[in-house]
C-alpha positions in Angstrom: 38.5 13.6 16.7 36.7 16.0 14.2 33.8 15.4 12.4 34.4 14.5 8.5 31.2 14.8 7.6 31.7 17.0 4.5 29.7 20.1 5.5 26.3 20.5 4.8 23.8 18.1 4.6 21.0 18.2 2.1 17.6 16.0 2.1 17.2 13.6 -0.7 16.1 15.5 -4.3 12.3 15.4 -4.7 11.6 13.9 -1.2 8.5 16.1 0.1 6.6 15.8 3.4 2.8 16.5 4.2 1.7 18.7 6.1 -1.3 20.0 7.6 -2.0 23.9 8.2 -4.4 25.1 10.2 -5.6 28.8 9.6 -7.7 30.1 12.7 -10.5 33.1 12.7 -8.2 35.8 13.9 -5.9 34.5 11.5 -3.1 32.7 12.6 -1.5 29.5 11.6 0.6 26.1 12.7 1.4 23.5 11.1 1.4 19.9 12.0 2.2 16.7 10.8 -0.7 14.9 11.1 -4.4 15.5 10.8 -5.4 14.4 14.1 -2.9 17.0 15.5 -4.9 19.9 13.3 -8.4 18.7 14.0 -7.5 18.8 17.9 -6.1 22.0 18.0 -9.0 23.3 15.7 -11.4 21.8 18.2 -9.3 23.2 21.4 -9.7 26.8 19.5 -13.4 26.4 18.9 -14.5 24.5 15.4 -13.3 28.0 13.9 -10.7 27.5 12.1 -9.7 25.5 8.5 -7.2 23.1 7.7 -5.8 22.9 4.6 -3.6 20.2 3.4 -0.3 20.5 0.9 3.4 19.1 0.7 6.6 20.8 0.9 10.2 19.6 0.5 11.6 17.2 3.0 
């Protein structure tokens, strides 16, 4: 049986997520969800690199 599902599916208006970016020397970036996830990869990488934090739609 097909799916009735209407087509696309679109996140709740004005739901927004966190999300922590973190900008290296050589300047790269990744985001992650959390800011243990970040601080780790910052500390993997060498202490040289910033996190910054904002939100974004869901």
């Amino acid at each position: 049986m097909g799916c009735n599902c209407g087509g696309h599916v679109h996140p709740p208006a004005g739901r927004t997520i966190t999300v922590f970016r973190l900008t290296r020397s050589d300047g790269t970036e990744q985001d992650y969800l959390t800011s243990q996830e970040a601080d780790a990869a910052n500390r993997r990488s060498g202490n040289g690199g910033t996190i910054t934090i904002f939100t974004r739609p869901a």
